[in-house]
C-alpha positions in Angstrom: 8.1 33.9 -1.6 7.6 33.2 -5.0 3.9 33.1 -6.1 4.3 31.0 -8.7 6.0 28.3 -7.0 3.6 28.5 -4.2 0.7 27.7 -6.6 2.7 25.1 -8.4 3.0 23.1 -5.8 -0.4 23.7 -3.6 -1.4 21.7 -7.4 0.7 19.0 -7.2 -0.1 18.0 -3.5 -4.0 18.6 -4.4 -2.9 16.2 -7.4 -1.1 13.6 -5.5 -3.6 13.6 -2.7 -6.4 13.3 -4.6 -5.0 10.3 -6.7 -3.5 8.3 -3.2 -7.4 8.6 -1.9 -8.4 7.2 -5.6 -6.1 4.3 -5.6 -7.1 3.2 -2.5 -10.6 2.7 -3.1 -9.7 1.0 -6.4 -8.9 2.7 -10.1 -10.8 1.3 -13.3 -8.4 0.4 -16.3 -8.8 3.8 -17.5 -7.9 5.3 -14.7 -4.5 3.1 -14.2 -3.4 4.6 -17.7 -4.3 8.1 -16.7 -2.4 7.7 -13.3 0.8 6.4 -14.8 0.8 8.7 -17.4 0.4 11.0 -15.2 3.5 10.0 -12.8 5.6 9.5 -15.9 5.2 13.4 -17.1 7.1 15.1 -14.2 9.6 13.3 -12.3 8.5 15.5 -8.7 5.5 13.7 -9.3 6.2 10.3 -7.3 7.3 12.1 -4.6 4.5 14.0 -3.9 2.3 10.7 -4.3 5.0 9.8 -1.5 4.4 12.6 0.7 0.5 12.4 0.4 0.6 8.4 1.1 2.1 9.7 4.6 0.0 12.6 4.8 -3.2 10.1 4.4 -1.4 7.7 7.0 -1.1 10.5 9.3 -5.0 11.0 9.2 -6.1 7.9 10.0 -4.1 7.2 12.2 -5.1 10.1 14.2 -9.0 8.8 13.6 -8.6 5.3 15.5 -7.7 7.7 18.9 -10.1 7.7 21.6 -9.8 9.3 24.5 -9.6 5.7 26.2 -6.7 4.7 24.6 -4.8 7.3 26.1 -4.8 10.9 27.7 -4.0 12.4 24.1 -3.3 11.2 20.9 0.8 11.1 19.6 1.8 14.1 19.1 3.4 13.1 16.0 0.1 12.7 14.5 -1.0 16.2 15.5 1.9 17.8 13.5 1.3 19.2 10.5 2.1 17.1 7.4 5.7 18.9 5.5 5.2 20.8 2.4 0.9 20.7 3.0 -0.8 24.2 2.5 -3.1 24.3 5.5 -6.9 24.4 3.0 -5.2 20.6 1.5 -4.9 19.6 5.2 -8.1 20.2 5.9 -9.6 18.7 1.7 -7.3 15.8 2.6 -9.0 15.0 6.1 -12.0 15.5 4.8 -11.6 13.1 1.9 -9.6 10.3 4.3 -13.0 11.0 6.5 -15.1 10.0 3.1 -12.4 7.0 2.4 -13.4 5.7 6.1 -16.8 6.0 5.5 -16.8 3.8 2.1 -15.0 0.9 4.4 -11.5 1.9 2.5 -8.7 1.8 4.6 -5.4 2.2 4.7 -4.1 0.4 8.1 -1.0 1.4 9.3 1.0 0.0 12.5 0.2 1.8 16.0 2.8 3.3 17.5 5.4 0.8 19.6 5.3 3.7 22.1 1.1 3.2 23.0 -0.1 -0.1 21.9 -3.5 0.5 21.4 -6.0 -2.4 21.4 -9.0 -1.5 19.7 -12.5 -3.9 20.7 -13.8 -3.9 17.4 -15.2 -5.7 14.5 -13.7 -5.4 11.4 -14.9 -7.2 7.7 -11.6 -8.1 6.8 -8.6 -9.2 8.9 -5.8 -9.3 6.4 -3.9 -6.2 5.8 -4.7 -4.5 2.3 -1.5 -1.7 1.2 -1.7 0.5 -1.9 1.8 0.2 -3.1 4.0 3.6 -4.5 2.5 2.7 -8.2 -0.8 1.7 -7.6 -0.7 -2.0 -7.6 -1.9 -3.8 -4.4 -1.1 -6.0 -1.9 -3.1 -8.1 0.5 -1.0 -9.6 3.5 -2.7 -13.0 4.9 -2.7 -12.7 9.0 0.9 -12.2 10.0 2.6 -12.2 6.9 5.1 -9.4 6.0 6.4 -7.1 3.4 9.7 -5.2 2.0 8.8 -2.5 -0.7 11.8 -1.3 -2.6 11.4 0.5 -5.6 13.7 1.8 -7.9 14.4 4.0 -11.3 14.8 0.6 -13.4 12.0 -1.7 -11.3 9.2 -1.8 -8.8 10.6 -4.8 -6.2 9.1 -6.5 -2.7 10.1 -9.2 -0.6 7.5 -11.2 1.3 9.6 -12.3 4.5 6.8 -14.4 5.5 3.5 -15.7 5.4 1.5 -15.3 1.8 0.0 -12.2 0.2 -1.7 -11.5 -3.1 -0.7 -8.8 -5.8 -2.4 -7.2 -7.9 0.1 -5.2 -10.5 -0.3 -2.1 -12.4 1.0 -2.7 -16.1 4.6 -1.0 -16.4 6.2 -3.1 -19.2 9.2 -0.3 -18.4 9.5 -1.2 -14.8 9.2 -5.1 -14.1 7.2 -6.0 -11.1 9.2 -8.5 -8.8 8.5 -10.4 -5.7 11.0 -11.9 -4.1 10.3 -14.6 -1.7 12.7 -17.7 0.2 15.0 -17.5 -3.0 12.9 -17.2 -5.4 11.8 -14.5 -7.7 8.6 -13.9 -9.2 8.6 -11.3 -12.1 5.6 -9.7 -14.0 4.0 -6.3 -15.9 0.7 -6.4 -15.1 -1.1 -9.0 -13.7 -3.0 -10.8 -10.5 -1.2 -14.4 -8.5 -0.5 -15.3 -5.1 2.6 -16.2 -2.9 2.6 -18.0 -0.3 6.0 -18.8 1.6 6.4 -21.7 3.4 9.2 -23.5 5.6 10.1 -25.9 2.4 8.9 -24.6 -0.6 7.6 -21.7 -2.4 4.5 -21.4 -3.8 3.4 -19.2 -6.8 -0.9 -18.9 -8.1 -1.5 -16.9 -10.9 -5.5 -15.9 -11.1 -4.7 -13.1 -14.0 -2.2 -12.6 -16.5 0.9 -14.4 -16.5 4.5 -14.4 -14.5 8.2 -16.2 -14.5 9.5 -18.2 -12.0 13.2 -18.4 -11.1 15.8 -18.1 -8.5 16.4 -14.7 -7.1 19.3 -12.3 -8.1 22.1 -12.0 -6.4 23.8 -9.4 -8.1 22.6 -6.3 -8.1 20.6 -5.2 -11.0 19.6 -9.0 -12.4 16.1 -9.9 -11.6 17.2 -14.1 -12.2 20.0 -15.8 -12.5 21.4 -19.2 -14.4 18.3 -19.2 -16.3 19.1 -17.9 -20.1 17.3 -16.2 -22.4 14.0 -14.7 -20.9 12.2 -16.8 -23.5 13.7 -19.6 -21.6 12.7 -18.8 -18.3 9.5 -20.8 -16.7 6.1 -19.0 -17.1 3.1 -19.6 -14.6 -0.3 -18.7 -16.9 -3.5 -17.4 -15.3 -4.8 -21.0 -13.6 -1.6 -22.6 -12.7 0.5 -23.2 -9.5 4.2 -23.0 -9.4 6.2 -24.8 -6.6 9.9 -24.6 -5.9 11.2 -26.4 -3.4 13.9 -24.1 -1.0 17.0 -26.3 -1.2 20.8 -25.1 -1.7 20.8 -25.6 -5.4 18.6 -24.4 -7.6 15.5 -26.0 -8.0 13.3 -25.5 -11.3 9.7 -24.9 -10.6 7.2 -27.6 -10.9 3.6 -26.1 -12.8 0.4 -27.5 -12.7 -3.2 -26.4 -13.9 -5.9 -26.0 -10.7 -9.5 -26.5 -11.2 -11.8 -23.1 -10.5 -12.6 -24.9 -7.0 -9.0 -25.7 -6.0 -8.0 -21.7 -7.1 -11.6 -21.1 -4.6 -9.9 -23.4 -1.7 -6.7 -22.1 -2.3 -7.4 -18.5 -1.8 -9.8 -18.7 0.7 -7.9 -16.9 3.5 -8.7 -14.1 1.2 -12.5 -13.9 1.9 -14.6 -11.1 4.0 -14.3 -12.3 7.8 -15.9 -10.4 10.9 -13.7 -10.5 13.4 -14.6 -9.4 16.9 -13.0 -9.5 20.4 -14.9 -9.0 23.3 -17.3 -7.0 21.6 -20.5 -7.1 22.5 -23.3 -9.4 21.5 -25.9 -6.3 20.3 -22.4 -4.8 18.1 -21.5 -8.3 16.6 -25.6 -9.1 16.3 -25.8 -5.8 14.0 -22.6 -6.4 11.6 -24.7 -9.6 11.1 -28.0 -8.3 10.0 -26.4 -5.9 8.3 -25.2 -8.4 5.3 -28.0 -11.2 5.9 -32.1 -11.4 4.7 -31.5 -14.0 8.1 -32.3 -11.5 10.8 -31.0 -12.3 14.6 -33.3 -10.4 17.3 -32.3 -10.1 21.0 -34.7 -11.5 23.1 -33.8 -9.4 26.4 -30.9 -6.8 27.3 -28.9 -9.4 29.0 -28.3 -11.1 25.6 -27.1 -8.2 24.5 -24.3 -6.9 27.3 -22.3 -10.2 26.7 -19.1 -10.4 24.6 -18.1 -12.7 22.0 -14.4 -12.9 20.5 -13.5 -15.1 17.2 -13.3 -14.7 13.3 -16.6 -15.4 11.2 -17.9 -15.6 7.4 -20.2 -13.0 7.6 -22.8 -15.0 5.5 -22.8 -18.3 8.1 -25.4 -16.7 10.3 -26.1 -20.4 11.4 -22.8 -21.4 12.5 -22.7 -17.8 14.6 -25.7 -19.1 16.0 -24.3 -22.3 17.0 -21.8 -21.3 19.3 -24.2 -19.1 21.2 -25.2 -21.5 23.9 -21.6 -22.0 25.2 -21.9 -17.6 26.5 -25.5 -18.9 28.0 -27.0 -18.0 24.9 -30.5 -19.8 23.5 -31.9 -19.4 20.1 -35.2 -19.8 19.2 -36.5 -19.9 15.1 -39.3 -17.3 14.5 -40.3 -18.3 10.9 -37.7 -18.9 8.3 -35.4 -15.6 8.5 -35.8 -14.8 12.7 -33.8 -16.3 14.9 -34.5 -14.9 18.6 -31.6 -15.0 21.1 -32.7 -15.4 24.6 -30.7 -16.0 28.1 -30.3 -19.4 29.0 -29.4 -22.8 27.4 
């Protein structure tokens, strides 16, 4: 074995692993520059980024198991992650442990083999993905995603649903989304798609992007558009809709008020979501974010089970659907609500 090879690339994993467990908890402007310089210096680079995103994937799904779920966890989870020197096993563990703690998580789908289904609360209900170059993704509810990146551009199509993006700047590598048609290019900026069964819909919050019909050659980001400086831009504050017909259909822009953008993007917004879990569990997740403060009034209050999605800072409207599980609440000054059995 050569040595020096050995060490080389027990770095580059470190490297890689501890910039995947960076990204996903968020990097400040001047951390962006210093990860994409970083990626751009060696071209092995990426793929260890690639290899630790799996590696990371690996470890958390292994820390959803419980014993209940099954007699033992998939085996494929227990193998050891390729090309991982066993100490960056254990760091990279150890650091997915600290990402779990911090609420960061990177959710990846159970396997078909065991469904798993997991009585918990959670704060948020749509999917959040760290994409290869550090820009993000947040999928609304049931909404999906194709990531396909290349040498010449970073590409995704949203198949369905709506999902927000956040983009790293790479004015050498366009940013596109491609979505019912249409394509949606940018370098760095922040806007929302939404696809739905007539039209396409396009919110920029940050930045600014272009709005065309999708390529179908390979290689062309638009087509029958001219000159770049030609094609429509959507600026931060403005909605883009293009209707899905069998022409091509330019985009129709308007400006949104700060409350529309709020109304629009709403889906977006912390939710506890709980199903069957337990009064005392969902009780606590409350308290946690309130000065409100909900008290259980006997042990019977607490042993029954509740299932829904909630804003987290509504205590009141939680309260309110109490009495249909036999609940009753009583106000104890003007931040205790005591929950009792009965109606």
């Amino acid at each position: 074995m050569n040595l020096g090879n050995f060490n080389f690339q027990a770095k580059l994993d470190a490297e890689a692993a501890d910039w995947v467990v960076r990204r996903d908890r968020g990097l400040t402007p001047s951390e962006q520059d210093a990860y994409l310089q970083w990626l751009r210096e060696d071209e092995r680079r990426p793929s260890a980024v690639a290899q630790a995103e799996a590696n990371l994937r690996r470890v958390l799904q292994l820390s959803a198991w419980r014993h209940e779920h099954s007699a033992e966890p998939n085996p494929d989870l227990l193998a050891r992650p390729r090309r991982l020197h066993p100490w960056r096993w254990v760091a990279l563990a150890a650091a997915a442990s600290v990402a779990i703690g911090l609420g960061v998580w990177w959710r990846a789908p159970a396997p078909r083999s065991s469904a798993i289904a997991v009585k918990k609360n959670y704060l948020r209900v749509n999917e959040q993905i760290a994409l290869p170059d550090g820009s993000r993704a947040e999928l609304r509810d049931g909404s999906t995603l194709d990531v396909r990146y290349s040498a010449s551009e970073r590409r995704v199509r949203l198949t369905g649903g709506e999902a927000q993006f956040s983009v790293m700047k790479d004015p050498a590598k366009p940013f596109v989304v491609e979505a019912g048609g249409v394509a949606v290019r940018a370098v760095g900026t922040v806007f929302d798609v939404r696809l739905g069964g007539s039209a396409v819909e396009v919110l920029v919050t940050e930045g600014k992007v272009r709005v065309g019909q999708a390529a179908t050659e390979a290689g062309r980001i638009f087509r029958s558009l001219g000159p770049e400086s030609e094609q429509p831009t959507v600026a931060a504050g403005e909605r883009a809709v293009v209707l899905r017909t069998e022409g091509e259909a330019a985009p129709v822009i308007a400006g949104l008020s700060s409350d529309e953008i709020r109304s629009e993007l709403a889906w977006q917004a912390p939710r506890l979501k709980f199903d069957e879990t337990p009064l005392t569990e969902a009780i606590g997740e409350f308290n946690r974010r309130n000065r409100h403060q909900l008290v259980l009034g006997d042990a019977e209050v607490g042993a029954k089970t509740i299932g829904g999605t909630f804003n987290p800072d509504n205590v009141e409207a939680f309260v309110r659907l109490l009495p249909a599980l036999g609940v009753r609440a009583e106000a104890h000054g003007e931040y205790e609500t005591v929950l009792r059995s009965g109606r």
